[in-house]
N, C-alpha and C positions, 0 to 999 in steps of 0.2 A: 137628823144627820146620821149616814153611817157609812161606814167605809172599813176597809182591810187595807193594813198596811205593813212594809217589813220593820221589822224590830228598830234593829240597825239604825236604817235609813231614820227612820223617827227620832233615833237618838243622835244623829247626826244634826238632823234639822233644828232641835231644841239646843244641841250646845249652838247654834249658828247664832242665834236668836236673845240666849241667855246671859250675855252678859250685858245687856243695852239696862236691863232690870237691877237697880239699884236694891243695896239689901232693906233700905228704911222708906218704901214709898210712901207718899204723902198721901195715896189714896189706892184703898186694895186693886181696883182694877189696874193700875200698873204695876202689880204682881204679876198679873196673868199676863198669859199670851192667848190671840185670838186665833182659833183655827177656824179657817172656812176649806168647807170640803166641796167641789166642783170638779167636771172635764174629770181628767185622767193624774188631778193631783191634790194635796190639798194645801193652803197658805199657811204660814207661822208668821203673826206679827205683834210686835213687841215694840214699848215705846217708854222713853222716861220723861216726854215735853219738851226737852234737849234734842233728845235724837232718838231716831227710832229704825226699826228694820223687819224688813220682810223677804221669805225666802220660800218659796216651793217643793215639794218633796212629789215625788212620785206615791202614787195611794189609787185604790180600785172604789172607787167609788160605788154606794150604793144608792145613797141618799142625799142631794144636796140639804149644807144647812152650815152654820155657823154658831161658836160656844166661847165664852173666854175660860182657860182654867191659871190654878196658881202651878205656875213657869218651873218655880224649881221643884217642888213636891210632884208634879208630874213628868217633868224630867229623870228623876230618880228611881218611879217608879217604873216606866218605861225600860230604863236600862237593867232593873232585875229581873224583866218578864224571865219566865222559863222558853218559850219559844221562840223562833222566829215571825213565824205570823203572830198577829195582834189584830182582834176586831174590835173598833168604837162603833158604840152605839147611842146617842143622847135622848132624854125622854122632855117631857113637855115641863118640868118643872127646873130645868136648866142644871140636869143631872146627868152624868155620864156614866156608861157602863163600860170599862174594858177587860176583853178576857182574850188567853193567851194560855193555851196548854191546859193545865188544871187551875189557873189563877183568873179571880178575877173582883176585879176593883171598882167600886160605887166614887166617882169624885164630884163633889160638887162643885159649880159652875156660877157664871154671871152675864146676864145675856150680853149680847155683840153691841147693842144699842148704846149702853154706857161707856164702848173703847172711843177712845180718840181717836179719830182717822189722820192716816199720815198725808201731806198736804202733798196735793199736786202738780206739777212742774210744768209750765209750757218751755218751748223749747229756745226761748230768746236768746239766754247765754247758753247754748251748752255743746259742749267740745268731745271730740272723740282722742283715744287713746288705748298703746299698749298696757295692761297690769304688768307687765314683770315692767316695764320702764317709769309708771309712777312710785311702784313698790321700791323701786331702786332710789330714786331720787327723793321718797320719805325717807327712807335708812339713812341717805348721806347726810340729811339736816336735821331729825326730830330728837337726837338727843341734847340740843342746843335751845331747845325751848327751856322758856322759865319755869320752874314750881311754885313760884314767889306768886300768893294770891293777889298779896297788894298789888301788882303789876301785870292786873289783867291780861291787857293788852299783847303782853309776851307770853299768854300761856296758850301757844299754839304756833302751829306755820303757816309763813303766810306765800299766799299764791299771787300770783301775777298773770294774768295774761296778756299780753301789753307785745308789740313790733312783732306778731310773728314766731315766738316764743311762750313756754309758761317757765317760769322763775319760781323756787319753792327760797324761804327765807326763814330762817331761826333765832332766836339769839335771846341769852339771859341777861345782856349789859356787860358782862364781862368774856364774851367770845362771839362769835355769830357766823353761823354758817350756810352757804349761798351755793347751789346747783340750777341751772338752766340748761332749757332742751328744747329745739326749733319745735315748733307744734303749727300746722295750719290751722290759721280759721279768717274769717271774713274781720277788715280793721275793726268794724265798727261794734265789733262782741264783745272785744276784752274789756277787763275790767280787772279788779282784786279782790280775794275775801282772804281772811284770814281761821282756820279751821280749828277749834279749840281740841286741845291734848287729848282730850277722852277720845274723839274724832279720829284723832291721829291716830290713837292703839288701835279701835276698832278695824279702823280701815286697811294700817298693815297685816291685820289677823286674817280680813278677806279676802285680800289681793293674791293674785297665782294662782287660782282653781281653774282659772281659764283663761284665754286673750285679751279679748276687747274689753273695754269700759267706758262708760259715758258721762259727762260732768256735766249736770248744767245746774245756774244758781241768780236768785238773784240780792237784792240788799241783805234779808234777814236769814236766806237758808240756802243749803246747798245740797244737792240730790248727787246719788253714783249709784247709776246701774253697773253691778258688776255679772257680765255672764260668765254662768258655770260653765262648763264642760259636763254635758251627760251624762256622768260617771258611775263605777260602782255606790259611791255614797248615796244615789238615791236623788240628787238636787236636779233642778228641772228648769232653762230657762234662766231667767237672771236673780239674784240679789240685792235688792233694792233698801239703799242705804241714805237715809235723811238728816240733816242735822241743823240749828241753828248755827250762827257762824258770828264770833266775837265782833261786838259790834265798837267801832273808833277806828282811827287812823293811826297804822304802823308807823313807826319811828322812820325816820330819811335813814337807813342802812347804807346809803353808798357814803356818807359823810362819814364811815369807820372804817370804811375798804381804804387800805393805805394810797395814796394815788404815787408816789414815785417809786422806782425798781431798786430794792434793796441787793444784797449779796444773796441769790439764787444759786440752791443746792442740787442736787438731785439725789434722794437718798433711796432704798427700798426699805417700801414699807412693811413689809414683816419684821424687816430686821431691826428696824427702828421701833417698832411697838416692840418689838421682846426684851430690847435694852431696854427702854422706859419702864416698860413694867418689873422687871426684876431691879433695877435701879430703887422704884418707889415701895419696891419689898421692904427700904427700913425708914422710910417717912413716916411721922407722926402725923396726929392732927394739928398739934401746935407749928409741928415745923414740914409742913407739906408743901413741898417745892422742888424739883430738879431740875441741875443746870444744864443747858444745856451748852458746851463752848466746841467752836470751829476753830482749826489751827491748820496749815497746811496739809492740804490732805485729810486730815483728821478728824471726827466730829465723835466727840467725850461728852462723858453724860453722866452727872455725879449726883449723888444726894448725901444727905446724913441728917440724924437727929440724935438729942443728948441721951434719949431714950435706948434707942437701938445701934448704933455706929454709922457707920456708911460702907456709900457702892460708887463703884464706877465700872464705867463701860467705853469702851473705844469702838467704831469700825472706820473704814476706810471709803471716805467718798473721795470726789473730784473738785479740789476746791485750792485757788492760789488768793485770795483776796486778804486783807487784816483778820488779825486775830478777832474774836469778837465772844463774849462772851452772854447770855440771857437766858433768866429762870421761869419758869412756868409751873401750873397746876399739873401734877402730871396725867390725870385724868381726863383732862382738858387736853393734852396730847394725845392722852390713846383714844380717846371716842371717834374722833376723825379716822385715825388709824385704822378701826377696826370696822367701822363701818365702809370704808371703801373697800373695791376688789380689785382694782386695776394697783400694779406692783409697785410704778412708777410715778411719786410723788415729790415734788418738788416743795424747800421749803426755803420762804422766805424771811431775813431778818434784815435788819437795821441798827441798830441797837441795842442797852441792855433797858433802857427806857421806850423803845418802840414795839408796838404790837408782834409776831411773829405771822407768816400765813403758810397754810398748807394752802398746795395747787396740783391740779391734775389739769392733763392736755382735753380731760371734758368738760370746760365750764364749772367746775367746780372749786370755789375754796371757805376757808375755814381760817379765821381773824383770830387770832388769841391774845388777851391782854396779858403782858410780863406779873410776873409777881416781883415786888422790889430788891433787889441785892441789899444786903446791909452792907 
């Protein structure tokens, strides 16, 4: 194997690649990443048996061939070359040579035979879509995922494809948040997986370098091609993103979506995350909670703790119905908050014992359970 390639770009491709590699693998070849050098580019892939990825760089090929090296020791050293050019070279004992300027580095290797290949997809389930509009609709729900190990089945979001639509779903037991968006595809495709957390980060770190993207998956795993955009980074082609997908059946989520119309606010949300958050400037941990109460016109937003004192905040919405007063996490207010970008968010209450909801005129809302008034 040998090839010349830019600096940069190489160090581009390896952070692409680099975080799929856990720091404690169970077995050294999933240290490494495999490059195979071919055509006018060469592959980086990388796997942890969870989930794995592969990404293309542009490279001048000299010599086809393929090498596994360890991921982040050559990533590292890559990024200190002195030059821009970089030429690999590998010898028959599964040893690399790269040099670059006056430097050059001897790394040892593991042949390709020993990686795990990443599993291949036919096309039964698999869906087209924009990246900025899945990118979007993971922001609106994945900070609503559980961390809670015991609770599996909550440590991810879950998808729907089902009427005509995909449905993204979150939720820790104590909030849950739901955005849906028309998507074509033929009835008899949809189905649901649900994407576990690591999944989740990964895939928002992908998303945006380019348009299109492809989903297809079946019971155990779920594939995304993501394509790049040709760009100065050097990427070529698509980003190809593999993963197992938490296996069991999501909780019935529509059984927490309130079913009757409570007192409907309309508030803006900037303005409303910046009361909450400077409101929860003097909440403790013991006493983390602000109120939040509606009075004519008025929507007040208090806190205190023994620790630090208290706040309050007023603005003025449109609102003629009963007083009503209901406390919340306040963090659990702003996460909605701040991950939406449309201005105008409507917010639902009932009670000071009923759940609250955020709502946008896109399919979108966000269930909050009250914390208890004493």
């Amino acid at each position: 194997m040998k090839f010349k390639i830019n600096r940069d770009h190489f160090t581009n491709g390896l952070q692409q690649v680099l975080n799929v590699v856990g720091s404690k693998a169970t077995m050294p070849i999933l240290s490494n990443v495999l490059i195979e050098a071919e055509g006018d580019h060469i592959s980086l892939t990388t796997t942890n048996l969870d989930m794995g990825i592969r990404c293309r760089i542009k490279a001048s090929v000299g010599e086809v061939g393929a090498i596994t090296l360890p991921v982040r020791k050559l990533a590292t050293i890559v990024r200190e070359l002195p030059n821009l050019d970089v030429q690999i070279e590998s010898s028959s004992n599964h040893q690399i040579k790269i040099t670059s300027g006056g430097s050059i580095f001897r790394i040892m290797g593991i042949g390709k035979e020993e990686f795990p290949p990443l599993p291949e997809f036919s096309d039964e389930k698999a869906f087209q879509m924009e990246q900025s509009q899945l990118s979007t609709m993971l922001k609106s729900v994945s900070y609503a995922q559980s961390g809670d190990e015991t609770r599996y089945i909550l440590n991810g979001v879950y998808f729907s494809f089902q009427d005509g639509k995909l449905t993204l779903v979150a939720t820790d037991g104590r909030r849950l948040a739901l955005i849906a968006k028309e998507l074509e595809f033929p009835a008899d495709q949809g189905g649901n997986i649900i994407l576990p957390a690591k999944t989740v980060a990964e895939l928002l770190r992908l998303l945006e370098k380019g348009e299109k993207l492809k989903i297809a998956f079946n019971d155990r795993r779920v594939a995304f091609q993501i394509y790049t955009d040709d760009d100065e980074s050097g990427f070529v082609g698509d980003t190809f993103l593999v993963s197992k997908v938490v296996e069991g059946n999501y909780p019935n989520y529509q059984q927490v979506i309130p079913k009757e119309t409570h007192q409907r606010i309309k508030v803006e949300r900037e303005l409303l995350l910046q009361c909450v958050h400077r409101a929860a400037l003097v909440t403790s941990e013991k006493s983390n909670s602000v109120k939040i109460k509606v009075s004519n016109n008025l929507l007040e937003i208090t806190a205190s703790s023994p620790d630090f004192g208290e706040a309050h905040e007023s603005l003025a919405i449109s609102y003629s119905g009963p007083d009503l007063q209901v406390a919340f996490n306040p963090q659990f207010v702003m996460d909605p908050l701040k991950a939406l970008s449309k201005d105008e968010v409507f917010f639902e209450v009932k009670d000071e014992v009923s759940p609250g909801v955020f709502k946008t005129l896109e399919n979108f809302l966000c269930v909050i359970m009250p914390v208890r008034l004493n």
